[in-house]
C-alpha positions as CSV (number, residue, x, y, z in Angstrom):
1,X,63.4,98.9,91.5
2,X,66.0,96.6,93.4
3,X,69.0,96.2,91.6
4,X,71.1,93.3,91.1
5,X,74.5,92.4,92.0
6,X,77.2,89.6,92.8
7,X,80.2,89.1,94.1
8,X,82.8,87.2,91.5
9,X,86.5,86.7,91.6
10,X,86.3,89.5,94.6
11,X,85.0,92.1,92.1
12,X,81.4,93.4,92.6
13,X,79.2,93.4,89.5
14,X,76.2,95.5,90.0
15,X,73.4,95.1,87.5
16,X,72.7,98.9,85.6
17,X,69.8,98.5,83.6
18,X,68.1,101.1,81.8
19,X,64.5,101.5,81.5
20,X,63.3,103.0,77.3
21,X,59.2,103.1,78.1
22,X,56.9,102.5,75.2
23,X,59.4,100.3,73.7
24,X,58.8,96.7,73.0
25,X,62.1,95.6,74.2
26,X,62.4,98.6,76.9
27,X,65.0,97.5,79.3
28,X,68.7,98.0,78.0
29,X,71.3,95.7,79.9
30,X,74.4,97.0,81.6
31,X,76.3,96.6,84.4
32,X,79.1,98.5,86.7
33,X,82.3,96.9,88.1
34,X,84.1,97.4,91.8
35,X,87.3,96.5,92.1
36,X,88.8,94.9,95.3
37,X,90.3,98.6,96.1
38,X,87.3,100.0,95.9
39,X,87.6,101.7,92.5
40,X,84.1,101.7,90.2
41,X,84.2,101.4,86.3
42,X,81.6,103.0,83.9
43,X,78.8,101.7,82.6
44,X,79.5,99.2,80.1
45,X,76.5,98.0,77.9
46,X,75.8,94.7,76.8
47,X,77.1,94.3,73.2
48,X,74.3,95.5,70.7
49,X,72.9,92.3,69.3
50,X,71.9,91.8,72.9
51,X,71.2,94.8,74.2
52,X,67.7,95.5,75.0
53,X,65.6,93.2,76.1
54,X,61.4,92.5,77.1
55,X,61.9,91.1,80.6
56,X,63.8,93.3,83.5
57,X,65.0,90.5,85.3
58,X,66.8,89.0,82.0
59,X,68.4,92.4,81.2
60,X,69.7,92.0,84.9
61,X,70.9,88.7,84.5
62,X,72.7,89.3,81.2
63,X,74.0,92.2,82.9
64,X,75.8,90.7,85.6
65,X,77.1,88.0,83.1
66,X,78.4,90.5,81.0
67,X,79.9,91.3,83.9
68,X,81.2,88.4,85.0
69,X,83.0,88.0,81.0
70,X,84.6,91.7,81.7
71,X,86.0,90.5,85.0
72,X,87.5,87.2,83.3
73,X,88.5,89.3,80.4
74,X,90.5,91.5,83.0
75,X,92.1,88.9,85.1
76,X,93.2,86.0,82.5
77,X,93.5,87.9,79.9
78,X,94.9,91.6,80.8
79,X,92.2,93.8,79.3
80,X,91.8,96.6,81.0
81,X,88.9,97.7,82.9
82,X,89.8,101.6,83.2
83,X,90.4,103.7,80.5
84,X,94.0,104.8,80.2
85,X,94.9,108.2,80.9
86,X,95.6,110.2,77.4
């Protein structure tokens, strides 16, 4: 499977979806962030009301517009992408 990704505000957004066989809505849309300095965040999943979908290359798209929302989040707003060290 070829996987997705894009290049926004200098950030890479990879598409990471995963595949739930024998599901009707089997692919569950995610996606993993690169920072300019090379740093690479977990896996965050789309929010659960749009989750899992029937068509791969919609869970991919949502995916990297998740994405694209996390990076904006990040950059006007100050939400972190990493978790905090306890």
């Amino acid at each position: 499977m070829s996987t997705m990704h894009c290049t926004y505000r200098d950030y890479i957004i990879t598409a990471e979806v995963l595949q739930y066989a024998g599901s009707p809505t089997p692919w569950a849309g995610g996606c993993r962030i690169t920072d300019p300095e090379g740093r690479t965040t977990r896996r965050f999943p789309l929010p659960l009301d749009h989750a899992f979908l029937a068509d791969l290359e919609k869970a991919q798209h949502a995916s990297i517009a998740h994405g694209k929302w996390l990076v904006d989040q990040c950059l006007d707003h100050g939400r972190a992408l990493y978790a905090q060290a306890a």
